[in-house]
N, C-alpha and C positions, 0 to 999 in steps of 0.2 A: 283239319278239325278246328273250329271254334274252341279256344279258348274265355269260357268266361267262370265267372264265382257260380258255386254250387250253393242252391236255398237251405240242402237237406244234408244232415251231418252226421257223425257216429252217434249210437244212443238216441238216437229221435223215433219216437213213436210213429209211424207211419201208416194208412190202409191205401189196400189194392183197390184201386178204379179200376182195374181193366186185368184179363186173364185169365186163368183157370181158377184161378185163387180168388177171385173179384168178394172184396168185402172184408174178405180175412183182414187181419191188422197183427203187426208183430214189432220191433224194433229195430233197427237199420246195425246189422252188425258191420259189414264193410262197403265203403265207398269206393268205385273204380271209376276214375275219373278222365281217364284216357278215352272208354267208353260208353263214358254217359251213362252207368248204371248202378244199381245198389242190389246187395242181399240182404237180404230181409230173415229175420230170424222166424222157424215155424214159416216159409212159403214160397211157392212155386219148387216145392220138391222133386229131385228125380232120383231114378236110382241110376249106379255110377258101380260098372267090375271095379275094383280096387286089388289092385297083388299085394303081398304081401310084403312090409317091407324088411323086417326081422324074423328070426324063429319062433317067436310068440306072439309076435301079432296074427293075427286070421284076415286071411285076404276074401274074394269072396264080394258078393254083389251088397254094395251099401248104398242108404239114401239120406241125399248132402242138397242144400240148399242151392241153387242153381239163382245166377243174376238175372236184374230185372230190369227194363229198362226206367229211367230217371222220370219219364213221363206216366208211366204208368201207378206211379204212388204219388198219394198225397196226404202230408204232414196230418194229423189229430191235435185239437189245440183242447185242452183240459175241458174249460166251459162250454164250448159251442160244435165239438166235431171236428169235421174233415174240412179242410180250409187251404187258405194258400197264403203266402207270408210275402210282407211287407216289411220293410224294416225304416227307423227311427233312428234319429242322433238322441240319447239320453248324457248328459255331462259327458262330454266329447268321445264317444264309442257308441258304434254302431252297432243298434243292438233289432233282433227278429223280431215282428211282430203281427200278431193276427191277424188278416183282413177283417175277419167279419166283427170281433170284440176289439179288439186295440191293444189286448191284452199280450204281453211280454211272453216269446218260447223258450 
């Protein structure tokens, strides 16, 4: 596996290009970077048995956010949409930046 930097981070606004979900937009709760993929808060839903793991919890059929692959989202940038990022030296750090506005993520 390719080791490189990932563009897309925890807490980044993201929409679905591609999938069941195609369009939805939600925010990146976790990054798995081993295999190239993100979950997406609110998409690509499934349902999951779950047992129980205590006396009081209820085991029983629940639906959990299921990963996505890293190609299949693409960042939302405030002013202009769904975009792809470029990034910038601003006073020596390297910072995210919009293709299409220029504008800082």
């Amino acid at each position: 596996m390719i080791d490189h930097k990932f563009k897309l981070k925890k807490d980044d606004t993201v929409q679905l290009i591609a999938g069941k979900d195609k369009g939805k937009s939600g925010k990146i709760v976790k990054v798995i970077r081993e295999k190239d993929r993100v979950i997406v808060e609110g998409a690509n839903l499934v349902k999951k048995a779950m047992k129980r793991k205590s006396q009081q919890d209820r085991g029983g059929i629940v639906e959990i956010e299921a990963s996505i692959h890293i190609s299949n989202v693409m960042i939302v940038c405030k002013k202009c949409g769904p975009t792809r990022i470029g990034f910038k030296m601003e006073n020596d750090a390297k910072v995210r930046v919009c293709k299409k506005c220029g504008e800082a993520l």
